[in-house]
PDB file with one MODEL, atoms N, CA, C and O in Angstrom:
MODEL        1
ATOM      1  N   UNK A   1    -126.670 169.930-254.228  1.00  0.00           N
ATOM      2  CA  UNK A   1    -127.322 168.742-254.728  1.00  0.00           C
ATOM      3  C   UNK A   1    -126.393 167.541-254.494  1.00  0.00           C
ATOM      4  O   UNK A   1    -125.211 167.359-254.785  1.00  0.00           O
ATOM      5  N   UNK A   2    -127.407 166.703-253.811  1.00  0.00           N
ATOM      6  CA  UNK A   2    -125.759 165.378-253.806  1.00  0.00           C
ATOM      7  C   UNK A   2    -125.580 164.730-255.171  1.00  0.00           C
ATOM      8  O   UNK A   2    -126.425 164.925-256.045  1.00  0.00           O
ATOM      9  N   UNK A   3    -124.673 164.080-255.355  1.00  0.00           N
ATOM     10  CA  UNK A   3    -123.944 163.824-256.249  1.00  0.00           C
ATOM     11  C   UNK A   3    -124.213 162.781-257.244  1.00  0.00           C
ATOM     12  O   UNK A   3    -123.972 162.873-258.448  1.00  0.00           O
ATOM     13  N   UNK A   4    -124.920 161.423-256.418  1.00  0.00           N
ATOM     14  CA  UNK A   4    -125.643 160.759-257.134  1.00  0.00           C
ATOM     15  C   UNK A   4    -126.947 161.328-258.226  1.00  0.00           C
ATOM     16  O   UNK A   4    -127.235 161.084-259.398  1.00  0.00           O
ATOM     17  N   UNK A   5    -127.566 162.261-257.082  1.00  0.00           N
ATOM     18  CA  UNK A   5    -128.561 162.521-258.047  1.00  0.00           C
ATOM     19  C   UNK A   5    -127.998 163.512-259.228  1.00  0.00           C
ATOM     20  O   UNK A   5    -128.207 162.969-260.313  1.00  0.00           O
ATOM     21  N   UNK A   6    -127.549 164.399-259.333  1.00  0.00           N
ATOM     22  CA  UNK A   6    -126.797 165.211-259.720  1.00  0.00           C
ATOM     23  C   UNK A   6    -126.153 164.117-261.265  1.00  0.00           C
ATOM     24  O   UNK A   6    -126.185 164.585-262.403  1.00  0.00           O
ATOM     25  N   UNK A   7    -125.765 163.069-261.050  1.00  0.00           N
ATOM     26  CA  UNK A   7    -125.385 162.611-262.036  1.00  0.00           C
ATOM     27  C   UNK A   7    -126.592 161.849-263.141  1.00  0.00           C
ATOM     28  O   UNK A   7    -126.600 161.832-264.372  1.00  0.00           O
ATOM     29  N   UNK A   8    -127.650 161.200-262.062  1.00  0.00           N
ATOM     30  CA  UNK A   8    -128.569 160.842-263.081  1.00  0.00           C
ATOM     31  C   UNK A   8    -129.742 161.763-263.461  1.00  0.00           C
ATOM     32  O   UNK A   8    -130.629 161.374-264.221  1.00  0.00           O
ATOM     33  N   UNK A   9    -129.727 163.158-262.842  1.00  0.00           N
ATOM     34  CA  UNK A   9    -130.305 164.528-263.496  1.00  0.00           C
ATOM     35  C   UNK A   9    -129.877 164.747-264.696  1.00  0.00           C
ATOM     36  O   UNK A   9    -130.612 164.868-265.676  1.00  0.00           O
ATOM     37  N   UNK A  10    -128.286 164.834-264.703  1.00  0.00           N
ATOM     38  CA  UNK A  10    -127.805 165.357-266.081  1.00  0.00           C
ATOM     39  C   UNK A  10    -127.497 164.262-266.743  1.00  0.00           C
ATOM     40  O   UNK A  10    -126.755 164.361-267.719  1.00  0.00           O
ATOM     41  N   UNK A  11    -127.865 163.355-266.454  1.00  0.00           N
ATOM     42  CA  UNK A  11    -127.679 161.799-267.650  1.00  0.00           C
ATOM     43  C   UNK A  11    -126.384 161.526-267.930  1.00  0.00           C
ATOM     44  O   UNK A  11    -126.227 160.898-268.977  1.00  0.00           O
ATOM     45  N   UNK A  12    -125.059 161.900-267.106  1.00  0.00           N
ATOM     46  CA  UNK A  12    -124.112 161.319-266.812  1.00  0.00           C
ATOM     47  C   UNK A  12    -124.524 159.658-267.082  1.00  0.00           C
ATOM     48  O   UNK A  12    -124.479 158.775-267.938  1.00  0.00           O
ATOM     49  N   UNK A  13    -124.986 159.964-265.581  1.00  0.00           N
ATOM     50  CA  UNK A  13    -125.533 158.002-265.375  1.00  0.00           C
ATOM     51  C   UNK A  13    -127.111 157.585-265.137  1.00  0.00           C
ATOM     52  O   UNK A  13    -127.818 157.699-264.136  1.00  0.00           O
ATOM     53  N   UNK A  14    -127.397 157.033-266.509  1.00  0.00           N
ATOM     54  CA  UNK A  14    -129.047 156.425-266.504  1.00  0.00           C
ATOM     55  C   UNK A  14    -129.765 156.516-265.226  1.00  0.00           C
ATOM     56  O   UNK A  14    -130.652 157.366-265.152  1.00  0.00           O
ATOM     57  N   UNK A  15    -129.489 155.674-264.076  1.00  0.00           N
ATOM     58  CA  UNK A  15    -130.115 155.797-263.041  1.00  0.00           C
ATOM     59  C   UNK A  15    -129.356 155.911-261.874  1.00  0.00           C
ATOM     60  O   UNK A  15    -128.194 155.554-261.677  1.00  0.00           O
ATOM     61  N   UNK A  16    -130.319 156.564-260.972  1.00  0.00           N
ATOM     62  CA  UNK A  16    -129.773 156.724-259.730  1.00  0.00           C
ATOM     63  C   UNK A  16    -129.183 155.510-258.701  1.00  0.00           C
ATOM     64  O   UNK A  16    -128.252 155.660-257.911  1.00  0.00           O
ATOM     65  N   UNK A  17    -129.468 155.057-258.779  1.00  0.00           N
ATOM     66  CA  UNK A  17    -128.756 153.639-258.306  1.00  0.00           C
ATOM     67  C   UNK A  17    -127.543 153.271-258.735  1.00  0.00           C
ATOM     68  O   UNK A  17    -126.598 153.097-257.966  1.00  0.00           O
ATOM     69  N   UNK A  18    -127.465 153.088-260.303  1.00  0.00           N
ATOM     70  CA  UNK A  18    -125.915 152.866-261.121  1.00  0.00           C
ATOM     71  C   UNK A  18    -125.278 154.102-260.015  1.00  0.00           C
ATOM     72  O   UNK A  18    -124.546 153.807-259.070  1.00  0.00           O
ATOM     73  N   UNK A  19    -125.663 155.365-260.302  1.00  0.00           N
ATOM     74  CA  UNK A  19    -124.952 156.185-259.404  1.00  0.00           C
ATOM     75  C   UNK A  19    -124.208 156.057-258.663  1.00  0.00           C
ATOM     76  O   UNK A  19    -122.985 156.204-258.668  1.00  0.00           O
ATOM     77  N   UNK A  20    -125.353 155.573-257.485  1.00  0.00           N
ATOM     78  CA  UNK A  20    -124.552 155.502-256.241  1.00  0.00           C
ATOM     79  C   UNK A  20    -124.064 154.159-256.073  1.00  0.00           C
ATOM     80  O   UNK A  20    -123.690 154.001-254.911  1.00  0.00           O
ATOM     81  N   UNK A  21    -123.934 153.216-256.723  1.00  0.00           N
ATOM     82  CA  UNK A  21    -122.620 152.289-256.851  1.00  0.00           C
ATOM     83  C   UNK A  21    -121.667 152.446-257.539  1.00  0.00           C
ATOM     84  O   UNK A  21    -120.613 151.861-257.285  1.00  0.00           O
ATOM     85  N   UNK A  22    -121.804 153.284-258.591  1.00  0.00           N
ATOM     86  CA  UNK A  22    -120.066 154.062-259.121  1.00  0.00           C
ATOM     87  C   UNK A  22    -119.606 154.871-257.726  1.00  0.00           C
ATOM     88  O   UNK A  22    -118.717 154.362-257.044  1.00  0.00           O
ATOM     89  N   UNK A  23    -120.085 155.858-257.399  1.00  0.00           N
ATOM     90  CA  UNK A  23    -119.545 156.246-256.247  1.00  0.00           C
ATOM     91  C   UNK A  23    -119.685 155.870-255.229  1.00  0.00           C
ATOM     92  O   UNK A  23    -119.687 156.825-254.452  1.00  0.00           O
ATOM     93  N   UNK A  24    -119.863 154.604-254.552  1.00  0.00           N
ATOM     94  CA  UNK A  24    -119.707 153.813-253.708  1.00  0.00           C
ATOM     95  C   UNK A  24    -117.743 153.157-253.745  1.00  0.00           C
ATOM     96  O   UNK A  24    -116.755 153.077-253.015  1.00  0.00           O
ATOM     97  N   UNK A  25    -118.348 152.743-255.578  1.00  0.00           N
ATOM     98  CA  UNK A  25    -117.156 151.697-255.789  1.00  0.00           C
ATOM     99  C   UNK A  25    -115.629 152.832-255.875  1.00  0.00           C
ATOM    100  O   UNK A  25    -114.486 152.443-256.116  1.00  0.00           O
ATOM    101  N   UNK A  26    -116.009 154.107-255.631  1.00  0.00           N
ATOM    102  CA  UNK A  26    -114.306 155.073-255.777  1.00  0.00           C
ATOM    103  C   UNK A  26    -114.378 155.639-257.284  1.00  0.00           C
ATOM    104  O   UNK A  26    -113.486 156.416-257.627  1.00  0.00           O
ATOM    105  N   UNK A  27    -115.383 155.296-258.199  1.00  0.00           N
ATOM    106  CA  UNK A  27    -114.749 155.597-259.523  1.00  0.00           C
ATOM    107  C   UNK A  27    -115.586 157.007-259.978  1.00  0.00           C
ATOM    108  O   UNK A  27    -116.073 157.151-261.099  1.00  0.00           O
ATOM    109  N   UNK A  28    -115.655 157.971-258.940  1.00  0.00           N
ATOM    110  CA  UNK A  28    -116.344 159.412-259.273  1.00  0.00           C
ATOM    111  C   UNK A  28    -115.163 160.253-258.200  1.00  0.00           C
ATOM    112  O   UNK A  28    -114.914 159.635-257.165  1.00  0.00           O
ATOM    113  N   UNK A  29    -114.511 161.469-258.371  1.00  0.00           N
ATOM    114  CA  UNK A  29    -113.677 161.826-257.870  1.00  0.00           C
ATOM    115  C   UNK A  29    -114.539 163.373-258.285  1.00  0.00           C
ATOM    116  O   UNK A  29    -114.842 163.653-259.444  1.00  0.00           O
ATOM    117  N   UNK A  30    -114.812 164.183-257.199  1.00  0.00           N
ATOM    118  CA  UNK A  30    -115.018 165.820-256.757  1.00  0.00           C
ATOM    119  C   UNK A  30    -113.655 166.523-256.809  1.00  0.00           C
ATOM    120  O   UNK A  30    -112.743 165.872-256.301  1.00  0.00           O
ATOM    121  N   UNK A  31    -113.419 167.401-257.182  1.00  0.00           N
ATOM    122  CA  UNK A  31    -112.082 167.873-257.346  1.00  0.00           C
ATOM    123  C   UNK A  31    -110.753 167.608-257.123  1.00  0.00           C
ATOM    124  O   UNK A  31    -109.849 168.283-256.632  1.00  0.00           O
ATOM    125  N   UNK A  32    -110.813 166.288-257.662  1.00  0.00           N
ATOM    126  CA  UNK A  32    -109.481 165.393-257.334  1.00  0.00           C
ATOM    127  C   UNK A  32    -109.649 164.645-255.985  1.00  0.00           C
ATOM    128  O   UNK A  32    -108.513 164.410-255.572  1.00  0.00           O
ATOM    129  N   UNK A  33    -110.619 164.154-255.088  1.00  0.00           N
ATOM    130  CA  UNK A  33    -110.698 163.265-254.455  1.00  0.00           C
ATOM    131  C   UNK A  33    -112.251 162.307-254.546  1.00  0.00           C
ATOM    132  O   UNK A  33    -113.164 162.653-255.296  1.00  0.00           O
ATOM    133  N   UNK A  34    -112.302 161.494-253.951  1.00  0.00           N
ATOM    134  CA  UNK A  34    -113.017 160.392-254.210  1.00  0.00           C
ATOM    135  C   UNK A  34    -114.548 160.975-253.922  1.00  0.00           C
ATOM    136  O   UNK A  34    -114.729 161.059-252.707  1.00  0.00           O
ATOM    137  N   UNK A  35    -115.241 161.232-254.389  1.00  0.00           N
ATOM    138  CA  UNK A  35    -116.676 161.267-253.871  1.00  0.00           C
ATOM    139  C   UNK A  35    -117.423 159.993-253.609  1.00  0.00           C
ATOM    140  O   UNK A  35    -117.250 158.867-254.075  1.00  0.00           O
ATOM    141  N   UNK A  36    -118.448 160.532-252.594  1.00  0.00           N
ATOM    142  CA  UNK A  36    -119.184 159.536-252.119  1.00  0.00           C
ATOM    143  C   UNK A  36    -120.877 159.914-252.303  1.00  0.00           C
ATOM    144  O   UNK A  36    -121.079 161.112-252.107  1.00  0.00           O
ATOM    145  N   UNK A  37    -121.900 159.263-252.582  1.00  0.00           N
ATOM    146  CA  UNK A  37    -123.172 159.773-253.197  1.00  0.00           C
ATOM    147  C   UNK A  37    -123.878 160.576-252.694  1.00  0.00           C
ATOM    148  O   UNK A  37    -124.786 161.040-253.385  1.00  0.00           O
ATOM    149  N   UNK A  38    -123.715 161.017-251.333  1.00  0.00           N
ATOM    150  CA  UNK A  38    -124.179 162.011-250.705  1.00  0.00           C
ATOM    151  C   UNK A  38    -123.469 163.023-250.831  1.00  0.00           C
ATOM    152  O   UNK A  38    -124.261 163.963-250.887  1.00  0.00           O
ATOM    153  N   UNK A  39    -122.032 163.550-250.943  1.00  0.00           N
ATOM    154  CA  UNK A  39    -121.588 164.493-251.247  1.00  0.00           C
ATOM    155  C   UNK A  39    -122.354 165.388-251.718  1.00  0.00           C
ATOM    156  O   UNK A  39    -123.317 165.039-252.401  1.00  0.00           O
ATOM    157  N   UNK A  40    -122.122 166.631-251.482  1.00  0.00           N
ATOM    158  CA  UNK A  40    -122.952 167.949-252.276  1.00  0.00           C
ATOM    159  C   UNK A  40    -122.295 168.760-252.993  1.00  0.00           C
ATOM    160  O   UNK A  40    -121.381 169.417-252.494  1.00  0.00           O
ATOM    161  N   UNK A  41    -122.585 168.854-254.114  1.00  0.00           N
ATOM    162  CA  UNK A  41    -121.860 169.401-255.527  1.00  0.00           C
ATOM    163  C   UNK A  41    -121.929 170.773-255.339  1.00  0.00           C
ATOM    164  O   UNK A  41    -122.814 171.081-254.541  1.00  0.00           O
ATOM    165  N   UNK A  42    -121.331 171.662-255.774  1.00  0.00           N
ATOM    166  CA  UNK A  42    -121.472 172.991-256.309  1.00  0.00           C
ATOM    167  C   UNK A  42    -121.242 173.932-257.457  1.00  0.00           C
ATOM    168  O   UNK A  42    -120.234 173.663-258.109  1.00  0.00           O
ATOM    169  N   UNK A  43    -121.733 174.667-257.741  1.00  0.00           N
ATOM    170  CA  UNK A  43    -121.136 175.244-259.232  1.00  0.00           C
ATOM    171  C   UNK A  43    -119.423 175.095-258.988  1.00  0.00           C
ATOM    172  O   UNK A  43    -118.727 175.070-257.973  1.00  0.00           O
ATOM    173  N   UNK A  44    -119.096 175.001-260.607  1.00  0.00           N
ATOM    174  CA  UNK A  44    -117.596 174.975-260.754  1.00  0.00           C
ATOM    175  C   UNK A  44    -116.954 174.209-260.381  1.00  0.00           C
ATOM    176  O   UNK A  44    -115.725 174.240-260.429  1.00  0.00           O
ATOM    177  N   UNK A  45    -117.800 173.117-259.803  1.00  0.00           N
ATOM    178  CA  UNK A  45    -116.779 171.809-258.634  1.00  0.00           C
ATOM    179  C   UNK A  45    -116.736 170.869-260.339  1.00  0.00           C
ATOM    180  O   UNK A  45    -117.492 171.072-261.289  1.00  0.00           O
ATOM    181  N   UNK A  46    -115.325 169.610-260.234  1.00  0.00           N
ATOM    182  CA  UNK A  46    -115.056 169.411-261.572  1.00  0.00           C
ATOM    183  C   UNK A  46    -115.328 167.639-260.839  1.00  0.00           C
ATOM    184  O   UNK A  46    -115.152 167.249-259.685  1.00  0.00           O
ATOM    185  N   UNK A  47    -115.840 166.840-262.153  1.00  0.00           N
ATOM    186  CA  UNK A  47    -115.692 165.569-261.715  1.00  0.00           C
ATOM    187  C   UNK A  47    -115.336 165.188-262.572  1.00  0.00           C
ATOM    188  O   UNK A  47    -115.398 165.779-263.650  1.00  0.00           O
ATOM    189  N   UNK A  48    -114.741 163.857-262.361  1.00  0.00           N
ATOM    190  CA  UNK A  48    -113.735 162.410-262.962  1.00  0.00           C
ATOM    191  C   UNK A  48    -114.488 161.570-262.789  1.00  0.00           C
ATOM    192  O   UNK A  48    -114.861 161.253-261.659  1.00  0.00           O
ATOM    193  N   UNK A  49    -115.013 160.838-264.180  1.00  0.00           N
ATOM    194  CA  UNK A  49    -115.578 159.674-263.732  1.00  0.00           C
ATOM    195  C   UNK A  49    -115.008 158.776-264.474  1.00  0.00           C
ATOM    196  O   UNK A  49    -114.420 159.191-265.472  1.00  0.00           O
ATOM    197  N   UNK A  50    -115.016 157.765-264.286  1.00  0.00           N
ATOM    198  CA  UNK A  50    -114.465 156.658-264.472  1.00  0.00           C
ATOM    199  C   UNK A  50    -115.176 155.550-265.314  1.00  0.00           C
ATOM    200  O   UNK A  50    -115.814 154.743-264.638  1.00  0.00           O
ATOM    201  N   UNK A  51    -115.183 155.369-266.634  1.00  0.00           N
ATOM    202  CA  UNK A  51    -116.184 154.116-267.418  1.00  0.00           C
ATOM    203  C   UNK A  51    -114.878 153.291-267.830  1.00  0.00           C
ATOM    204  O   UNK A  51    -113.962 153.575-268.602  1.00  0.00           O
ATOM    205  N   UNK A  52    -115.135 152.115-267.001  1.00  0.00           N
ATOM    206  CA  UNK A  52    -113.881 151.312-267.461  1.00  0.00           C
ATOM    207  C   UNK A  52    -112.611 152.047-268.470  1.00  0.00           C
ATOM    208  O   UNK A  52    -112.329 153.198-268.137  1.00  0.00           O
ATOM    209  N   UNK A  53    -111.916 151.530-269.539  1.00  0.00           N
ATOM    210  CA  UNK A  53    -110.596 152.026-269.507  1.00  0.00           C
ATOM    211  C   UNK A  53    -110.499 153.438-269.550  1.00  0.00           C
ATOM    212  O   UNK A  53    -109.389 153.937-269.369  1.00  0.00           O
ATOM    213  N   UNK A  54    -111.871 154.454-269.846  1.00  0.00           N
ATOM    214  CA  UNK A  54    -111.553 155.690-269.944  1.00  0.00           C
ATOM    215  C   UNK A  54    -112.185 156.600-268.765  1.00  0.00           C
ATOM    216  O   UNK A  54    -113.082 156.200-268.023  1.00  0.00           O
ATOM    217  N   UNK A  55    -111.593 157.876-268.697  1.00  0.00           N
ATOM    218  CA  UNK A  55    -112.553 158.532-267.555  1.00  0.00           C
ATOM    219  C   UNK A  55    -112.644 159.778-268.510  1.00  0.00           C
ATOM    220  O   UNK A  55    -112.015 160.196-269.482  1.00  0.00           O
ATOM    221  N   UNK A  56    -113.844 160.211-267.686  1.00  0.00           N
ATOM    222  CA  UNK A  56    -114.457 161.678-268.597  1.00  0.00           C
ATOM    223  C   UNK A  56    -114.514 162.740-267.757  1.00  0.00           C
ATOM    224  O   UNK A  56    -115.524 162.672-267.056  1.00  0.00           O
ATOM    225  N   UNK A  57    -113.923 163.586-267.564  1.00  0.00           N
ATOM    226  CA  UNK A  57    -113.737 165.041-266.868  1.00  0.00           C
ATOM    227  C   UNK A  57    -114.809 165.847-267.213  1.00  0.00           C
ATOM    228  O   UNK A  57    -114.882 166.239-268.378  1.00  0.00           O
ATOM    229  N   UNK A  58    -115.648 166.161-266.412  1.00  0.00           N
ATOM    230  CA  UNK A  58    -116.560 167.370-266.583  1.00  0.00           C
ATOM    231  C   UNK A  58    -116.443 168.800-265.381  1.00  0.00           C
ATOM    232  O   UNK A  58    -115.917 168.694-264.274  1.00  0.00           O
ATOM    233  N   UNK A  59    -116.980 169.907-265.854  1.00  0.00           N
ATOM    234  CA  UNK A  59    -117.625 171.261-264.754  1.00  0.00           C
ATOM    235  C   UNK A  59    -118.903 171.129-264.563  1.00  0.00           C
ATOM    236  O   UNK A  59    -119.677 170.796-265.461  1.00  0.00           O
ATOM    237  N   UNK A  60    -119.178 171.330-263.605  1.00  0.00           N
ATOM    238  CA  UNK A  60    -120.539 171.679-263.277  1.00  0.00           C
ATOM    239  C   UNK A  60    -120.968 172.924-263.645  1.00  0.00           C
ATOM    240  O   UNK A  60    -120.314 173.905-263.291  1.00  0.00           O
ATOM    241  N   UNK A  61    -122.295 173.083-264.518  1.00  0.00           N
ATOM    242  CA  UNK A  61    -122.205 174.293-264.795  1.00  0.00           C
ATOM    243  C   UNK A  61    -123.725 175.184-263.858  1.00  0.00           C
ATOM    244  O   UNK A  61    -123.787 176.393-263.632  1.00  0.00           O
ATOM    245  N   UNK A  62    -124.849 174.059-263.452  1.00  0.00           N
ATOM    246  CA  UNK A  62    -125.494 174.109-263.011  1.00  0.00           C
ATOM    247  C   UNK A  62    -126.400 173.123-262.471  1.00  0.00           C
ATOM    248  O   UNK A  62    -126.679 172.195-263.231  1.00  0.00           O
ATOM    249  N   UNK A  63    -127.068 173.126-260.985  1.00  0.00           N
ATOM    250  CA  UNK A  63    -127.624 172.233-260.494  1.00  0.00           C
ATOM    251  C   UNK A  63    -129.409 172.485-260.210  1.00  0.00           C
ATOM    252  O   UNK A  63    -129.965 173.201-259.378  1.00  0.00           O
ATOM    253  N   UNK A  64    -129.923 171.678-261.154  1.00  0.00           N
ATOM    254  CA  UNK A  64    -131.311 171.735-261.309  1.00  0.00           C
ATOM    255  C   UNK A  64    -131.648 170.512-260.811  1.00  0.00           C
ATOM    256  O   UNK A  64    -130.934 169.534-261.032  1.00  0.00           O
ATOM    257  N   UNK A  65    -133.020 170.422-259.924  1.00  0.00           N
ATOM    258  CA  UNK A  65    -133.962 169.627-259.483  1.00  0.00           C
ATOM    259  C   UNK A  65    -134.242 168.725-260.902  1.00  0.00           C
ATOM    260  O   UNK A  65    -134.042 167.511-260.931  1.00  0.00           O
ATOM    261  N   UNK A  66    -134.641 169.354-261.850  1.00  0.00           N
ATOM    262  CA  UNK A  66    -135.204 168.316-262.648  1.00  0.00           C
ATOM    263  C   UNK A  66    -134.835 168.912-264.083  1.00  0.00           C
ATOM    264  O   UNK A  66    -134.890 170.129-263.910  1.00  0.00           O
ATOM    265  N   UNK A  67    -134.565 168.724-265.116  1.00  0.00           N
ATOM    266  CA  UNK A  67    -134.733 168.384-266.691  1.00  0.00           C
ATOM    267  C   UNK A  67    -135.152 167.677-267.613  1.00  0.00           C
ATOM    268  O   UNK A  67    -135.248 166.451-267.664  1.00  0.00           O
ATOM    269  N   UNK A  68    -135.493 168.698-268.600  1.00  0.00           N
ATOM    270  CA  UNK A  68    -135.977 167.737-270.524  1.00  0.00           C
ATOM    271  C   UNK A  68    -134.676 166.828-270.413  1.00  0.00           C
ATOM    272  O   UNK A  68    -133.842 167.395-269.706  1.00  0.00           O
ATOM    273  N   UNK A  69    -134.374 165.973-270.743  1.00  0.00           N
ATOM    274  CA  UNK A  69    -133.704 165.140-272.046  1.00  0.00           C
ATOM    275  C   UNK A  69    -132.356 166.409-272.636  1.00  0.00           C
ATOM    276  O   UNK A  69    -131.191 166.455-272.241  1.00  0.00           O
ATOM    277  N   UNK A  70    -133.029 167.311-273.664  1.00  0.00           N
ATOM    278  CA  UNK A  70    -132.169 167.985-274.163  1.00  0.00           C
ATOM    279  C   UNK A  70    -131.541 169.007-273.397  1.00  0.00           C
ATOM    280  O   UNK A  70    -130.480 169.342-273.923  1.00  0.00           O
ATOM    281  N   UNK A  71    -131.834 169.703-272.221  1.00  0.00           N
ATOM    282  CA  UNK A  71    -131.164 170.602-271.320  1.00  0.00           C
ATOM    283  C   UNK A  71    -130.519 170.108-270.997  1.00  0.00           C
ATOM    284  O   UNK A  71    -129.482 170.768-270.930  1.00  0.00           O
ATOM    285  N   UNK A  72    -130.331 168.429-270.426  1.00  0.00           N
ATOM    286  CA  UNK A  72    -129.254 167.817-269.555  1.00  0.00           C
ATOM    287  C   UNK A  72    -127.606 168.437-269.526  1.00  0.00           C
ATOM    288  O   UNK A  72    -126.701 168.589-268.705  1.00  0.00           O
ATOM    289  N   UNK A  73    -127.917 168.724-271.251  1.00  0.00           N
ATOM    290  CA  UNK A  73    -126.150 168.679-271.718  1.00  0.00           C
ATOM    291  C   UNK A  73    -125.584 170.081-270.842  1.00  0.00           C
ATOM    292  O   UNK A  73    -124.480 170.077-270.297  1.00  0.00           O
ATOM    293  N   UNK A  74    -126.503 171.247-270.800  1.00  0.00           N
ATOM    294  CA  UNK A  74    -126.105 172.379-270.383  1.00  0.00           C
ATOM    295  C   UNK A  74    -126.178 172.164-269.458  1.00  0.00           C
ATOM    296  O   UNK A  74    -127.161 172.865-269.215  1.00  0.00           O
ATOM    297  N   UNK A  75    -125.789 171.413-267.940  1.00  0.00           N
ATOM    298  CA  UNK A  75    -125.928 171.071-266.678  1.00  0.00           C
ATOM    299  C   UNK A  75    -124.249 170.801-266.343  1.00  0.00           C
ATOM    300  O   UNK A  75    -123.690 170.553-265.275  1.00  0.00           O
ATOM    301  N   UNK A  76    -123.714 170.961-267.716  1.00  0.00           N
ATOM    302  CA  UNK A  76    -121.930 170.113-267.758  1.00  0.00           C
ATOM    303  C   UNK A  76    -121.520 170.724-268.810  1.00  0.00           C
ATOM    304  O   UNK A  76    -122.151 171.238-269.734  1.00  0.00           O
ATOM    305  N   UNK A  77    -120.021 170.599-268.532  1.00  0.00           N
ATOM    306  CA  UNK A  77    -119.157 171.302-269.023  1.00  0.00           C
ATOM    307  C   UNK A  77    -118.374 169.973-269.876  1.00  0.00           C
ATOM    308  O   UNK A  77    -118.883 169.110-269.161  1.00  0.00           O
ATOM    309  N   UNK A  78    -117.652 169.283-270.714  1.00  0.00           N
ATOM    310  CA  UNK A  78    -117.068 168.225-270.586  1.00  0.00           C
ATOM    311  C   UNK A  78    -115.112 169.040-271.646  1.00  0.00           C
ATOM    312  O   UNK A  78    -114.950 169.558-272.751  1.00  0.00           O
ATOM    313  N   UNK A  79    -114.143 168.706-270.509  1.00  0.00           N
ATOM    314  CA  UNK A  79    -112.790 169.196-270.164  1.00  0.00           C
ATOM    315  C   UNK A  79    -112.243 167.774-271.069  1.00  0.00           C
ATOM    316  O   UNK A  79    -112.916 166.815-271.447  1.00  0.00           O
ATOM    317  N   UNK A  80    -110.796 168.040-271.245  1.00  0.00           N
ATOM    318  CA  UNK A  80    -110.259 167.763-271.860  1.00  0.00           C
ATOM    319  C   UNK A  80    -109.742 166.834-270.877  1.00  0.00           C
ATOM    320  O   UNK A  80    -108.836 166.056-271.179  1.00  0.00           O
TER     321      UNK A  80
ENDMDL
END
């Protein structure tokens, strides 16, 4: 699944667009390097994202086409 969508599936980020200008702008990193919105995710791959002063580390725990609202959360792992 690429990565943009992948983020506004699991409600990381509201919409797909915000998406793919966070990872346009460098501030989404795939296992320690920079992703870009087409990238394709896979189970267990870890991301860094970046919301101004803080960033939030997650796992992927699974990649679904579509979700409720409340499944989103089980789509991510969120790391310390």
């Amino acid at each position: 699944m690429r990565l943009d969508k992948y983020l506004k599936v699991s409600r990381l980020i509201k919409r797909r667009t915000v998406a793919k200008e966070v990872s346009d702008q460098g501030k989404v990193l795939i296992n320690g390097k920079v992703g870009k919105p087409s990238d394709q995710l896979k189970i267990g791959d870890i991301l860094e994202l970046v919301y101004g002063p803080q960033t939030v580390k997650v796992k992927v725990l699974s990649l679904k086409e579509t979700v409720k609202k409340e499944e989103a959360k089980w789509m991510y792992e969120i790391l310390d």
